[in-house]
C-alpha positions in Angstrom: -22.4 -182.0 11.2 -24.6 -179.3 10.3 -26.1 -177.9 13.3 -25.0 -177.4 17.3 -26.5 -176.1 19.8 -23.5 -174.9 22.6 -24.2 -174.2 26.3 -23.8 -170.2 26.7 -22.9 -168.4 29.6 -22.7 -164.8 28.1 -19.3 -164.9 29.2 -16.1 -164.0 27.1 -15.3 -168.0 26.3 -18.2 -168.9 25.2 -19.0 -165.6 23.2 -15.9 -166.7 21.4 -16.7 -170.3 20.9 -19.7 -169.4 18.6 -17.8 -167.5 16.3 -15.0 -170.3 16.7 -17.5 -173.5 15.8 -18.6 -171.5 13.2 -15.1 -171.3 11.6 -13.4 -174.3 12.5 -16.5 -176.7 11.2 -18.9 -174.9 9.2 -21.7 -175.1 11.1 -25.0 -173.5 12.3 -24.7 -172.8 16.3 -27.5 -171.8 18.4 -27.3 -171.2 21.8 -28.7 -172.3 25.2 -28.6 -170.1 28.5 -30.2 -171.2 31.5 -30.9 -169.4 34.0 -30.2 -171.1 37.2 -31.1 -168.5 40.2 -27.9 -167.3 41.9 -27.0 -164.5 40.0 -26.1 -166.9 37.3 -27.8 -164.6 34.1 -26.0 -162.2 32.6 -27.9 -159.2 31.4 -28.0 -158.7 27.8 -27.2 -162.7 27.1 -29.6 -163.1 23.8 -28.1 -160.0 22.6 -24.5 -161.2 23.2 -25.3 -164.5 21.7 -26.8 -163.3 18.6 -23.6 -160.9 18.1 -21.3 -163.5 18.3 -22.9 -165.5 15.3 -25.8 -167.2 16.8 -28.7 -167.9 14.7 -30.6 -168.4 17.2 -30.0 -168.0 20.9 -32.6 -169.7 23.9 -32.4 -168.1 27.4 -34.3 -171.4 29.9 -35.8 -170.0 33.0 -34.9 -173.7 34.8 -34.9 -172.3 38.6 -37.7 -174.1 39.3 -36.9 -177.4 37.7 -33.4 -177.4 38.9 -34.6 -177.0 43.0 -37.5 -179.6 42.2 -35.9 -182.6 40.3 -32.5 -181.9 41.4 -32.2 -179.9 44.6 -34.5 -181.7 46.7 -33.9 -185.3 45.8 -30.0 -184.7 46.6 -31.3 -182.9 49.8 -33.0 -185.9 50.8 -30.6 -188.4 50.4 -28.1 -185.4 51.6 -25.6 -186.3 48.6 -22.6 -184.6 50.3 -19.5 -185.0 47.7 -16.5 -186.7 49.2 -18.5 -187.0 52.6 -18.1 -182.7 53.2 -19.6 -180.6 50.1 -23.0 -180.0 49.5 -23.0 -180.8 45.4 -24.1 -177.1 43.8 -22.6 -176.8 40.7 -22.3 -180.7 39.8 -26.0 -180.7 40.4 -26.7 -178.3 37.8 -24.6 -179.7 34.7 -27.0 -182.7 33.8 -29.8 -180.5 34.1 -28.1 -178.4 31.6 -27.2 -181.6 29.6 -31.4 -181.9 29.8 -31.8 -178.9 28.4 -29.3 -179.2 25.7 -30.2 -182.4 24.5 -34.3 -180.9 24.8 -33.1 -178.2 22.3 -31.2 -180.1 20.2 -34.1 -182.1 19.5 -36.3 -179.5 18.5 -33.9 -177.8 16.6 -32.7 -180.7 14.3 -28.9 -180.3 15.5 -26.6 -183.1 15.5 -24.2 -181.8 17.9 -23.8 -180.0 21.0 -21.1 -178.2 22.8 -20.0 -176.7 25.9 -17.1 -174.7 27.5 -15.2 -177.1 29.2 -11.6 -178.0 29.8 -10.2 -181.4 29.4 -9.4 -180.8 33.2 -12.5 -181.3 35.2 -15.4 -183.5 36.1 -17.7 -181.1 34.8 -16.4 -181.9 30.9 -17.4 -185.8 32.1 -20.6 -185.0 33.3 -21.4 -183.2 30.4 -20.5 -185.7 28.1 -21.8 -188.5 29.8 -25.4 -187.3 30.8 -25.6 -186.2 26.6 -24.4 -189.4 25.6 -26.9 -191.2 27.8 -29.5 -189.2 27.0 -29.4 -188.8 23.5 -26.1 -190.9 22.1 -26.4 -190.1 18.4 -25.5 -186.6 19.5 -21.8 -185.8 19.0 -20.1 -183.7 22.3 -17.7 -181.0 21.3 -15.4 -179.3 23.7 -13.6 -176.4 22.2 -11.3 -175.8 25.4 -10.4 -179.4 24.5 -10.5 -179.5 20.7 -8.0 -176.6 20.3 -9.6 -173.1 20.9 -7.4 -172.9 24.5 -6.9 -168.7 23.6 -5.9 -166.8 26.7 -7.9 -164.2 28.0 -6.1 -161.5 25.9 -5.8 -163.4 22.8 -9.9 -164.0 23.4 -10.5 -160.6 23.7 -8.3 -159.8 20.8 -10.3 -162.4 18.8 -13.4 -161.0 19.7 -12.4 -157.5 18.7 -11.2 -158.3 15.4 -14.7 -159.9 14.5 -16.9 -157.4 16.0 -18.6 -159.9 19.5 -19.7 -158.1 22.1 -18.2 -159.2 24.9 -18.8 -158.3 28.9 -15.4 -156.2 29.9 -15.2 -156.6 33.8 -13.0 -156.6 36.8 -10.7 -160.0 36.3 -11.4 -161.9 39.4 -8.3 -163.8 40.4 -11.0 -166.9 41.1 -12.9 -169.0 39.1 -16.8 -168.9 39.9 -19.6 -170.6 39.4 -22.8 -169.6 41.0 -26.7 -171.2 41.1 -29.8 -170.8 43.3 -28.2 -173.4 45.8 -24.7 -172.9 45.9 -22.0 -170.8 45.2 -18.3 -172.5 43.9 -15.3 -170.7 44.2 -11.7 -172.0 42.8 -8.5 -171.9 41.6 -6.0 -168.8 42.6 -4.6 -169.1 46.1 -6.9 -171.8 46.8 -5.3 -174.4 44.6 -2.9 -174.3 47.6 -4.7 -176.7 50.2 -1.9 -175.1 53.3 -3.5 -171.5 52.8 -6.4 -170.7 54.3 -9.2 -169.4 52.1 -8.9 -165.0 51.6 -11.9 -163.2 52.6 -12.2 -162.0 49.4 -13.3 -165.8 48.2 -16.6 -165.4 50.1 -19.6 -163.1 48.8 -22.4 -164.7 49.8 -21.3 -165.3 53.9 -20.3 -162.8 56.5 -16.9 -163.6 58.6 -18.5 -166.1 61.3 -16.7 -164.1 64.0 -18.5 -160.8 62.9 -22.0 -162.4 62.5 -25.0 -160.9 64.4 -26.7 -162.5 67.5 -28.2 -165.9 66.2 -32.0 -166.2 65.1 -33.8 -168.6 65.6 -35.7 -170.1 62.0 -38.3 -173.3 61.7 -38.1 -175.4 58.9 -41.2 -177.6 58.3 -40.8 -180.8 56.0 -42.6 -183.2 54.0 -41.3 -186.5 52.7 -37.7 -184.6 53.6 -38.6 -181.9 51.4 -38.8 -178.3 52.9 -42.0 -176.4 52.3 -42.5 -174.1 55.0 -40.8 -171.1 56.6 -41.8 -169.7 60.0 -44.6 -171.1 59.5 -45.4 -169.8 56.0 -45.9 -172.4 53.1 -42.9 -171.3 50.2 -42.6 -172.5 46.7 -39.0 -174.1 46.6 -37.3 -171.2 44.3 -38.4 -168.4 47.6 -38.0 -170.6 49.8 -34.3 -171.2 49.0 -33.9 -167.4 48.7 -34.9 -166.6 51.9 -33.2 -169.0 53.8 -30.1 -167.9 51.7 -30.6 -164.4 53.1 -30.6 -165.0 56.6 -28.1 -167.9 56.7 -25.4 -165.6 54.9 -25.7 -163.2 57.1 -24.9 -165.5 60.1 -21.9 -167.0 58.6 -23.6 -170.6 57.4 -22.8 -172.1 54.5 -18.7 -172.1 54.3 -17.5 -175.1 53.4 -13.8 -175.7 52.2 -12.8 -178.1 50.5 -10.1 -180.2 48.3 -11.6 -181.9 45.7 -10.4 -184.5 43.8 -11.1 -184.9 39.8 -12.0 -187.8 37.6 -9.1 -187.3 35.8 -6.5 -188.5 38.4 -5.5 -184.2 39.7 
């Protein structure tokens, strides 16, 4: 294994895990950020990535791709997880496995990695969309091959070898955000008897404290929206607009207990 290219979110893991690969097996590790709408970029992510040991680092605008192969196709066939979530997050993994495998390929790497646990589905759909795509690609997981540092230890590790790392407010959840959902979990919510905190919830107002309802018309084609009030939207606006107005009404909250591949 000379070569991998790891999935990079900016964030302190997977600053670590570049300087990590590099150590544990020798290798050259570039970097893949894709941008996914939402909020999901970090500013400053090439930069990061490049500090961190990167020999190369590729930030993917894939907002557009993700809402057209992905977004609308599980729309239309209204893929809702368990019967009650509207997939977001599990949508975007194989499009990142896409990408991965996409750089990989130009790159000449043999491997490719991402941040993962070993407790999950999103490790399995990782693995499995690389493997299907490409399957003379080897999958590393450093969460599950040994790197497991707590947050101080990462920071401490990062110190000592100079990564910049972004230093912000702990939130007591775990997030994941793109252009069509946003995934909020662990914390108090591991609890199914207690009902979600406020603080959970960015993008939605408190239903009970939501303005007088507005009327909106969504036109369709081949159950794909493409039209707002009457004014034709690519899908990338349209999805932001309709997020605006529908979290300020209170639409959107959906909670949920999910159950893992795994067997927890």
């Amino acid at each position: 294994m000379n070569k991998v290219v790891l999935a990079y979110s900016g964030g302190l893991d997977t600053s670590v895990a570049v300087a990590w690969l590099k150590e544990e097996f020798g290798v050259e590790v570039v970097t893949l950020t894709v941008d996914l709408g939402g909020g999901s970029l970090r500013a400053g992510v090439e930069r990061r990535a490049i500090s961190a040991g990167a020999s190369k680092a590729y930030v993917v605008d894939a907002r557009e791709r993700f809402a057209t192969d992905f977004v609308w196709p599980h729309l239309q066939a209204n893929a809702l997880y368990q019967g009650v979530y509207p997939l977001a997050t599990a949508l975007a993994r194989p499009l990142i496995a896409q990408l991965l495998v996409e750089v990989a390929a130009r790159e000449g790497a043999d491997a490719v990695a991402h941040g993962c646990t070993g407790k999950g589905n999103d490790q399995v759909r990782f693995d499995v969309a690389v493997h299907a795509l490409d399957p003379g690609l080897q999958v590393i997981a450093p969460m599950r091959v040994g790197m497991g540092l707590s947050r101080a230890q990462s920071i401490d590790y990062a110190a000592a070898r100079g990564i910049e790392i972004p230093i912000t407010k702990s939130s007591p959840y775990s997030i994941d955000v793109n252009l069509w959902g946003r995934s909020c979990e662990t914390g108090v919510l591991e609890d199914p008897w207690v009902t979600p905190p406020a603080d959970a919830y960015e993008w939605t107002v408190d239903p009970g404290r939501a303005p007088d309802p507005v009327e909106i018309v969504i036109e369709f084609e081949g159950g794909i929206p493409v039209a707002l009030d009457g004014q034709r939207l690519g899908p990338v606006e349209l999805i932001a607009r309709l997020h605006e107005v529908a979290g300020a009404h209170g639409v959107g909250r959906v909670d949920h207990v999910e159950d893992r591949l795994v067997g927890i």
